[in-house]
N, C-alpha and C positions, 0 to 999 in steps of 0.2 A: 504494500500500500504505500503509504506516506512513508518518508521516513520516520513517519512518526511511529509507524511501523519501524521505528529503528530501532523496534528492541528485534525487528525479524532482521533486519538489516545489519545492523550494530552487530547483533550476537552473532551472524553470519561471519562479517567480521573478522570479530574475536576470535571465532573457531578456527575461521581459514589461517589466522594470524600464527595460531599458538599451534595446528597442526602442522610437521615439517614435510612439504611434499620433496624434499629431495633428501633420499638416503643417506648420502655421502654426507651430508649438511650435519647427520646428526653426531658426527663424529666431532665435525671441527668445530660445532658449536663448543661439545665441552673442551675444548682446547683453544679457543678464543684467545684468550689471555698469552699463549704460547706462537700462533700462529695468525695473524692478524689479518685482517682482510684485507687491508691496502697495501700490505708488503705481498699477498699475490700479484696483485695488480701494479707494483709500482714501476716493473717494466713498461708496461704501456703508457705512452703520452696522452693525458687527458685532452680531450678537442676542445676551441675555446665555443664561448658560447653558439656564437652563429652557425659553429658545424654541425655542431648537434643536433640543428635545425634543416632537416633535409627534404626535398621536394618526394624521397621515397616514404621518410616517416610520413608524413602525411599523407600521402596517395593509402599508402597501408593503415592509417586510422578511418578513415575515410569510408574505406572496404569494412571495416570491422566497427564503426559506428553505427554504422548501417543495417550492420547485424545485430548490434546489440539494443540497438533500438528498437527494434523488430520484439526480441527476448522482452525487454522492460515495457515494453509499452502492453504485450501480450500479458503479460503479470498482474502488470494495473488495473486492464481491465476483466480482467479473471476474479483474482481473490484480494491483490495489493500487494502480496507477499513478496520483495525481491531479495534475493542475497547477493551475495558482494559476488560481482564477475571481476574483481582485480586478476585474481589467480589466470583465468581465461582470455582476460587482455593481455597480461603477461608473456603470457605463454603462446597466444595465437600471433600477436606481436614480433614475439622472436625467430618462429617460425616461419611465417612469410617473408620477412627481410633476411633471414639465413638463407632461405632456400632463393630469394633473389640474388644476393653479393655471391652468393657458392655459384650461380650458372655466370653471372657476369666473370669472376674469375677465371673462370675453364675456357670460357671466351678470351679472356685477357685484355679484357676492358675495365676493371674495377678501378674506380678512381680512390672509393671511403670506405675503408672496411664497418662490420657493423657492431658500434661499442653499446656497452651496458646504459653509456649516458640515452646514446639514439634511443635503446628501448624503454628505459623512460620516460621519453620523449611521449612517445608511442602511446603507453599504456593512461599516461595522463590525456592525452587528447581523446583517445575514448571513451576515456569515465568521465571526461567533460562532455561529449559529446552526449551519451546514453543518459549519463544524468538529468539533462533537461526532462526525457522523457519522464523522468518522476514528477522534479520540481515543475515543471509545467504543468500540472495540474489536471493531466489529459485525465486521470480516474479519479481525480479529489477534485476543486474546486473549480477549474476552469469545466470539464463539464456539468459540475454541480449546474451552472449558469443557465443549462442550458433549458430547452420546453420541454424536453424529452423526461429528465429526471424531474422538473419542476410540477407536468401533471401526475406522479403518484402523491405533491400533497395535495390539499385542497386550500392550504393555508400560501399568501405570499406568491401565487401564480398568474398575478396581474403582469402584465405587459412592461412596467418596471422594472419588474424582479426576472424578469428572465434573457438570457442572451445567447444567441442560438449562435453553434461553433462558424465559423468562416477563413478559408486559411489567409487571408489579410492583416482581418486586425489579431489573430492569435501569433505570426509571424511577429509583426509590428511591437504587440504586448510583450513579447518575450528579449527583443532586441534592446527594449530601453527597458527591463529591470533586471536581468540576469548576467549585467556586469560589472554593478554598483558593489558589492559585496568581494571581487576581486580586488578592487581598489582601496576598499578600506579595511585590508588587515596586510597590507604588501608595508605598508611603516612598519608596524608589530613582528615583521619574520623571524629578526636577530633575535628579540625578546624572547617569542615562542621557541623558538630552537634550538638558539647558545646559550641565554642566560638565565630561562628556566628549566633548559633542558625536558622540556614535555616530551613524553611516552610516543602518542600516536603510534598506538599498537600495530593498524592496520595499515598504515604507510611504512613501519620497521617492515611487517610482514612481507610486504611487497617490494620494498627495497631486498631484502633476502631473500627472496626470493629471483631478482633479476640479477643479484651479482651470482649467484651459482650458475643462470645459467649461462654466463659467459668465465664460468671455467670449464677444461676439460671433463671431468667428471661430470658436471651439469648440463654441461650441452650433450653429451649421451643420454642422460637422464629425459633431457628435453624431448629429444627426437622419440625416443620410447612413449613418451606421455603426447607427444598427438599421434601418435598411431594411436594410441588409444583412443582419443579425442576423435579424432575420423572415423574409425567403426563405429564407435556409437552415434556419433553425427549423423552416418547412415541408415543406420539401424533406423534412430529416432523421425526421422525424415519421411524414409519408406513406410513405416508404421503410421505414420502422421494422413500419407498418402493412402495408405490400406484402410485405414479407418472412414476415408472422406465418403468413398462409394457404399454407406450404407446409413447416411445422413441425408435422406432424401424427405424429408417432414420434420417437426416438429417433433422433440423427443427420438428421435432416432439414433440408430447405433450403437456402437460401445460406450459414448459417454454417458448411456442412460440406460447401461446394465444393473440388473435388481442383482446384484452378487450374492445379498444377504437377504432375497425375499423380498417380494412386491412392498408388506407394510416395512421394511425398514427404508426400504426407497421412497416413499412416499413423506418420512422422516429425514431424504436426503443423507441416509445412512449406507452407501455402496462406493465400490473400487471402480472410476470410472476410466480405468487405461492411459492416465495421462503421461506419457515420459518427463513434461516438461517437471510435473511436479512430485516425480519421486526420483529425477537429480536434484532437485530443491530441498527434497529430506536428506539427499545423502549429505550436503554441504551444511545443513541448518543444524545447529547444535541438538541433540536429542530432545534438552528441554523443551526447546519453542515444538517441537513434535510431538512430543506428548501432553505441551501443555493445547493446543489446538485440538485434542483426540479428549482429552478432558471438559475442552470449554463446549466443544459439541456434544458431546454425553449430558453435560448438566442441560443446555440448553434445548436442543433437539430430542432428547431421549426423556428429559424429566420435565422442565419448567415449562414450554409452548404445549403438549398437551395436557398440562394441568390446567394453563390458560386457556388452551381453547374447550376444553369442557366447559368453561361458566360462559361460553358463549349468549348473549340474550341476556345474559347476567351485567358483565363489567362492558361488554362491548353488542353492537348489536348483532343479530342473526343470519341477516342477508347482508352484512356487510365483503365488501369483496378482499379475497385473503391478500388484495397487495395494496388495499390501502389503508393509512397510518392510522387510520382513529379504529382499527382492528388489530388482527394478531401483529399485521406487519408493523405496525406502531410499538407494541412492546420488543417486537426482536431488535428493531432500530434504536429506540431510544434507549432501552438499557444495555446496549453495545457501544453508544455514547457515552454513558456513566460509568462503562466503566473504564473505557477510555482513558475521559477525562481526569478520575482520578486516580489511573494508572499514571498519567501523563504533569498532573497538579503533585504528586508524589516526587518523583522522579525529578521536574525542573525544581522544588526547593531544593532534594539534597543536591542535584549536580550545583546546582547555583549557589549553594551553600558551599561545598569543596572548594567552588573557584573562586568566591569573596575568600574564604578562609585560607587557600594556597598561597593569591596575592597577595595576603597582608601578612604571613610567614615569609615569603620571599621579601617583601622590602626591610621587612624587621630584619631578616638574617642580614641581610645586604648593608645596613644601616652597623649590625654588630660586627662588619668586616668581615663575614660567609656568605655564602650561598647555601640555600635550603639542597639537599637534594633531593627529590624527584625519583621516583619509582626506585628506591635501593641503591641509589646513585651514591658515589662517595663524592663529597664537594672537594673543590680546588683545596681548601684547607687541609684535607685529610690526603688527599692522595694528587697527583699530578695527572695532568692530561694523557691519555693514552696516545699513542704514534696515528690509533684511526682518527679519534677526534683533533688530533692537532692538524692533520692533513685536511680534515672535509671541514673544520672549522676558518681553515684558511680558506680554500676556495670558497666556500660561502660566503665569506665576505667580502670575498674580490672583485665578483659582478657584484655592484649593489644597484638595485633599483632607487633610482632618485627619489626622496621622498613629494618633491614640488610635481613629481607625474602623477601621484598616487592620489596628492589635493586637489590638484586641477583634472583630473578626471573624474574621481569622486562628484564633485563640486558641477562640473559639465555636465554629465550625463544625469546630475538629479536634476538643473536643470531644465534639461530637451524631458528627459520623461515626467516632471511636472506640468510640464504645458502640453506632452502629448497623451497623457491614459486619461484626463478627462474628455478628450474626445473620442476614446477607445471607451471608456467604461463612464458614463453619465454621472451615472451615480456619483460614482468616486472625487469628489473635489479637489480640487488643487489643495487646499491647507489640510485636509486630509492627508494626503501624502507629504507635504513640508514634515508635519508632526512623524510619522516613518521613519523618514530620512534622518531627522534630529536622535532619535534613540537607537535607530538602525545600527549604525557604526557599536555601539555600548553590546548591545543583543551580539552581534557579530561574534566583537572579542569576546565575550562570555562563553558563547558554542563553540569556537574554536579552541578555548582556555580547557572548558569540561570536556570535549571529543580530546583532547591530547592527553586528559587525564586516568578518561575513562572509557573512549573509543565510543561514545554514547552521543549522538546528534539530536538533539532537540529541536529541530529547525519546526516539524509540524507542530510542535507545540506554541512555538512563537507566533506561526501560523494563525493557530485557534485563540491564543489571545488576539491579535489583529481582528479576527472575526467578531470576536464578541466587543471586542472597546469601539471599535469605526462601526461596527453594524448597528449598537445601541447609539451610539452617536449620531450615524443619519438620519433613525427613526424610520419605524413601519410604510410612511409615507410619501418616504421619499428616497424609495428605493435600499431601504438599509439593509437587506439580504443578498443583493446583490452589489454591493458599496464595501459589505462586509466580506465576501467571496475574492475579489479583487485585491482589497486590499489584504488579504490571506497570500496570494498569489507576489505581490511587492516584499512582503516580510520573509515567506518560505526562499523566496530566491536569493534574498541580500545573504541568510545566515546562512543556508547549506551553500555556496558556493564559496561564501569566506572558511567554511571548515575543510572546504574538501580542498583548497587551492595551498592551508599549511598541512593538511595531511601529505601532498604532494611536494610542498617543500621540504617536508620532513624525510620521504623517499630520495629528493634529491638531494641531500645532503648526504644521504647516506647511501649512492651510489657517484656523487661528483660530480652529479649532472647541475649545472647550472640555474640560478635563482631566477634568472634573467629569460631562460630558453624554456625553465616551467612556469613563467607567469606564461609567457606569449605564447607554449602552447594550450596552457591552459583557455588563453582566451581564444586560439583561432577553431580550440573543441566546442568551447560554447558554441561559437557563432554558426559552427555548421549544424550543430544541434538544436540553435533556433532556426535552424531552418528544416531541417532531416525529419526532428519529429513530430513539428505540426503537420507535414506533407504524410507521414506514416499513419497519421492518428486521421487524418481525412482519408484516406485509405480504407482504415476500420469503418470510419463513418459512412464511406457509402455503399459499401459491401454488403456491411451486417447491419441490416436495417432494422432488429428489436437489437441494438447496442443501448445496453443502458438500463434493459427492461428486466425485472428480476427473473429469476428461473432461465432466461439466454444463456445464449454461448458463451455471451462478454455480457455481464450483468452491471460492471461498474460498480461494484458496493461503495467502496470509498464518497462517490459522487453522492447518494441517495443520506450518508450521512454526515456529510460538509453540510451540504445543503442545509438540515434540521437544526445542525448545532447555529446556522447564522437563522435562521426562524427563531428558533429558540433565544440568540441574545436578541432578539429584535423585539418579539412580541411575548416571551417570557412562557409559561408553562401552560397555558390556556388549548395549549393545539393536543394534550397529551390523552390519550386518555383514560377510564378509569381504573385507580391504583398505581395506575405507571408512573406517578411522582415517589408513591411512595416503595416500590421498587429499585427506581431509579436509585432514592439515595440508599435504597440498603444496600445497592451494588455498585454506587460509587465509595460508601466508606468502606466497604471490602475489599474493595481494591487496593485501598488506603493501606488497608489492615496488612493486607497480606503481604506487599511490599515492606510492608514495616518492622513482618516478622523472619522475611529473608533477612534484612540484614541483620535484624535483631540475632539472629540464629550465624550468621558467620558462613561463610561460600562452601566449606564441606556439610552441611546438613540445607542451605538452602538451594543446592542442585536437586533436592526430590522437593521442592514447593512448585508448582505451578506458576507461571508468569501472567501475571490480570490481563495487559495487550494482548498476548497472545491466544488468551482463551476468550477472549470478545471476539476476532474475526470471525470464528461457526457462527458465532450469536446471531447472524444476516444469511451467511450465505450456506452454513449446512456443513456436514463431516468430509465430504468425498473428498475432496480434495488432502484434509489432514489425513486421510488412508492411505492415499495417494504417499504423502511424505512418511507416514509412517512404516511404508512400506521400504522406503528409501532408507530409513536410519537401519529398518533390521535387515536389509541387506550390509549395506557399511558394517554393523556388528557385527553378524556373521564371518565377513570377508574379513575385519582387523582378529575375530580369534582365529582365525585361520593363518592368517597371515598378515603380522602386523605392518610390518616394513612396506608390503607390497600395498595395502590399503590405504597407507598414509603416501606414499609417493604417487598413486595411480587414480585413487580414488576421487581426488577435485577435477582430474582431466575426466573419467567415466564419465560424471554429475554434468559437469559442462558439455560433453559430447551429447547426451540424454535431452538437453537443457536447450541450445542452440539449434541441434537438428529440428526437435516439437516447432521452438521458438521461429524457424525462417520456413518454414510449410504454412506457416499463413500468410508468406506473400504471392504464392502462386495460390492457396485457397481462397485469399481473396482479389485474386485476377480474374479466376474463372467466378466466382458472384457476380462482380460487375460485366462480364463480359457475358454472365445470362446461363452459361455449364450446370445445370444442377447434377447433384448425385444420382444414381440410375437406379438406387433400392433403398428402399427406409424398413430395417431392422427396428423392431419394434414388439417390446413383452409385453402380453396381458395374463391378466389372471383367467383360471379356466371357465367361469364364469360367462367371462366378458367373452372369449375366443369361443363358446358353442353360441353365443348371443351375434356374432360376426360371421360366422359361420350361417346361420339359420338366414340372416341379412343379404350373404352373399349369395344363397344356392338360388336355382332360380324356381 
């Protein structure tokens, strides 16, 4: 989803972080101290910035944005759930430009050989690029906007509050907010990553990840891991394909197999074939897997037909089951509460860590130390290691000017002040002033607590935006969709400022320059505002129920953006009966529960449930968490079998799984548009219903 789904995202992450996909690696890990990273590498000549920057990296991001935008954007509008593709950019990265400089060689034409700097070149222009697909709002707020999700409510569906998608003004919206947030944490770089020395787990990960594979050892290692990545890319592909011809109706096919019997499908309790998302379980930490098989059980298996028994009771009897002031009403809004305060939990304490880290860091600083930082020894106690003296130098050798960093800032807020009020009506120009003023504060925070904790809050900033601008324009004047928009300005300023020092943080610790990952960072955006609004118009006119619950692509994210800005707009009056008081027993639970993980300490709170994660069933149903749960117990299985081989093989399998599902819907939705239906619709009934078809069909 969001990443505010970043506890799906984040802990993705962390797992990919903390798991080591290269065997060799985990040798010289524990020898670190003896065997340094940069004394492998110090025969080689570091390139200076501008080499780095090569007309093939980006022809090669380019390719692989494209695909990965395809993967995220399919994600979104499925369940929301995406895990970290660094591993997959990495690694498909290295491989396309190996397997180019290797055939130019043999030629004996190679000009640039291909360094570890180029591929993080690489890997960061992609996750710039694919990222937008999130922060853009294609399954949260931007189509929250739209008619489509605005008539399931009945509340706030006047001609002000809705904005139907257009790829113009969504290009246009995306160009002037999704660059502000680079500019203002590019002063703070040194701060984040010499003199606090912040973590940033998942940028170490992926910096170690790309220096292995340009050793020998690694680059073996590499080439074995997309063979892998290619069969299953295949695999997942042709299945993708096999599946399609038998999607001829409504309910059709394998995604709407009764695995476990017609009523548990009716419960949306079945294995519906998806590759995409049982390489999503093998990568996603067990927790968020079991925690999703959990929040579906309580929700789908025990609370919705408790509720819908007092049918005629709390809601009416011919009410239709998709709209809000019925069942679908409770599923939605108490997946918001808990949400919410999963999400009001979470931003105290990270925001708490990062008030409380900064004001240990000036105090030590002020007593002539430096605090350290994850186990770190400060300068006081031990001296700088040969790695840090080396990538602490080049880091600060390109410096970005800090007068580029104000006056872009400063510029582009602003052209985008004077142009989103003629994109979004609503949205007033001192609207967004007020943004822009706290923006920069919010930035450094998310980037301060994601380097602490690898944890992005960015939806959360988001959903504040929502409720303070949406109560601020008022019911009347368009505040759900004032409130939408401005969700869309905040989400993009903070997740871009966290992911561009995550990316700092990898280049520092491969040598690649400060200066060649701003600008690739920004020339990822900029094709990314353009790649996935063109991708997600794609979706749009393909799958013509996009958006509509029980589809293909349901959007959930959108259906509950939406309510949370009704909700700060016109307050509780839309809900209805008991779902206030649900609501909060399942927003302080969430509360609770969070409070009793940490109360309890990370070896007993790996068996608690995670709140976010067990609110996504809450809308959209178990299949999908079978789906991943299927995933984890294969990865089990395979790591007792074979540990080494599960940990170096297993993220390339997952992404092979993951990719192939993910790019089968660009030729599935060519032939939509192009009018190709499936040729058979596979389809179960009960025996009941098939002698009642029968008797219908004989003549």
């Amino acid at each position: 989803m969001d990443r505010s789904n970043s506890v799906n995202r984040r802990e993705a992450h962390t797992t990919n972080g903390t798991k080591k996909t290269q065997e060799e690696l985990l040798v010289q890990e524990e020898e670190q101290e003896v065997l340094s990273v940069e004394r492998i590498f110090e025969s080689k000549q570091v390139p200076s910035w501008q080499s780095q920057l090569t007309l093939r990296a980006f022809c090669v991001s380019l390719i692989l944005g494209i695909l990965f935008t395809f993967i995220v954007m399919k994600l979104n509008l499925t369940t929301g759930i995406i895990p970290s593709l660094n591993v997959s950019a990495g690694l498909l990265g290295f491989f396309f430009v190996k397997t180019w400089t290797k055939f130019l060689d043999k030629s004996g034409i190679l000009k640039q050989p291909f360094t570890r700097q180029e591929n993080t070149v690489i890997q960061t222009c992609v996750v710039a690029t694919s990222g937008i697909a999130f922060s853009g709002g294609f399954g949260s707020y931007l189509f929250g906007m739209s008619e489509v999700v605005a008539k399931q409510s009945t509340e706030a569906n006047a001609a002000d509050n809705v904005k139907n998608p257009s790829l113009g003004w969504m290009i246009t919206f995306l160009f002037v907010v999704s660059f502000l947030g680079l500019f203002s944490v590019v002063p703070l770089r040194k701060i984040m990553i010499i003199d606090f020395k912040l973590i940033y787990p998942s940028g170490t990960a992926t910096a170690h990840l790309i220096n292995s594979f340009h050793t020998p050892q690694g680059a073996k290692l590499a080439k074995k891991q997309v063979k892998a990545l290619k069969k299953f890319f295949t695999f997942s592909f042709l299945w993708g394909f096999f599946q399609w011809f038998f999607t001829g109706g409504d309910g059709c096919g394998f995604g709407s197999f009764p695995t476990f019997g017609l009523k548990a499908f009716e419960n949306r309790f079945y294995f519906d074939f998806s590759a995409t998302y049982v390489g999503v379980g093998m990568i996603c930490p067990y927790l968020i897997n079991v925690s999703l098989l959990v929040g579906a059980i309580l929700s789908w298996g025990i609370m919705w037909p408790l509720i819908e028994d007092r049918k005629g009771h709390w809601y009416p009897a011919d009410q239709s089951p998709s709209s809000l002031h019925g069942i679908q009403g409770y599923r939605v809004f108490i997946a918001i509460a808990v949400i919410l305060g999963d999400g009001l939990y979470n931003f105290i304490k990270v925001l708490g860590r990062t008030l409380y880290g900064i004001y240990c860091q000036f105090r030590e600083e002020k007593a002539g130390s430096v605090l350290p930082v994850g186990a770190r020894a400060s300068p006081a106690e031990a001296s700088l290691s040969y790695d840090d003296q080396i990538r602490t130098e080049l880091f600060l050798k390109d410096q970005i000017p800090t007068w580029v960093a104000i006056v872009g800032y400063v510029s582009i807020a602003i052209i985008s002040t004077i142009t989103l009020p003629h994109i979004v009506h609503q949205l007033k120009w001192y609207y967004i002033v007020v943004i822009y003023i706290f923006a920069p504060v919010l930035a450094f925070c998310n980037a301060y607590g994601n380097g602490l904790t690898d944890w992005s809050l960015a939806s959360t900033y988001g959903k504040l935006a929502i409720f303070t601008i949406g109560a601020w324009a008022g019911a009347s004047h368009g505040g759900v969709l004032a409130g939408l928009a401005a969700c869309g300005v905040m989400m993009n300023i903070v997740t871009t400022a966290s992911d561009l020092t995550q990316d700092f943080k990898t280049g520092y610790m491969t040598l690649a320059s400060p200066r060649s990952m701003f600008i690739s960072q920004i020339i990822g955006t900029a094709m990314g505002c353009v790649i996935s609004p063109c991708v997600f118009w794609l979706f749009y006119k393909a799958f013509h129920d996009l958006g509509v619950p029980g589809s293909e692509y349901p959007a959930p994210y959108a259906i509950v953006y939406r309510n949370m800005s009704i909700l700060g707009v016109e307050g509780f009056s839309a809900l209805p009966k008991n779902c206030l008081t649900l609501c909060y027993i399942f927003f302080i639970g969430a509360i609770a529960i969070n409070a009793l993980r940490d109360a309890l300490g990370k070896n007993k709170a790996k068996y608690i449930p995670l709140p976010m994660a067990m609110a996504i069933p809450f809308y959209l149903g178990s299949y999908f968490a079978i789906d991943m749960c299927l995933g984890s117990l294969i990865l089990f299985i395979w790591t007792k079998i074979n540990k080494a081989k599960a940990d170096a093989f297993g993220p390339a399998v997952a992404s092979g799984l993951i990719c192939g599902d993910g790019i089968w819907t660009l030729p599935s939705s060519i032939l939509a548009l192009s009018g190709v239906n499936p040729p058979i619709c596979m389809k179960f009934l009960s025996r009941k219903d098939n002698i009642r078809v029968d008797k219908f069909m004989k003549p």
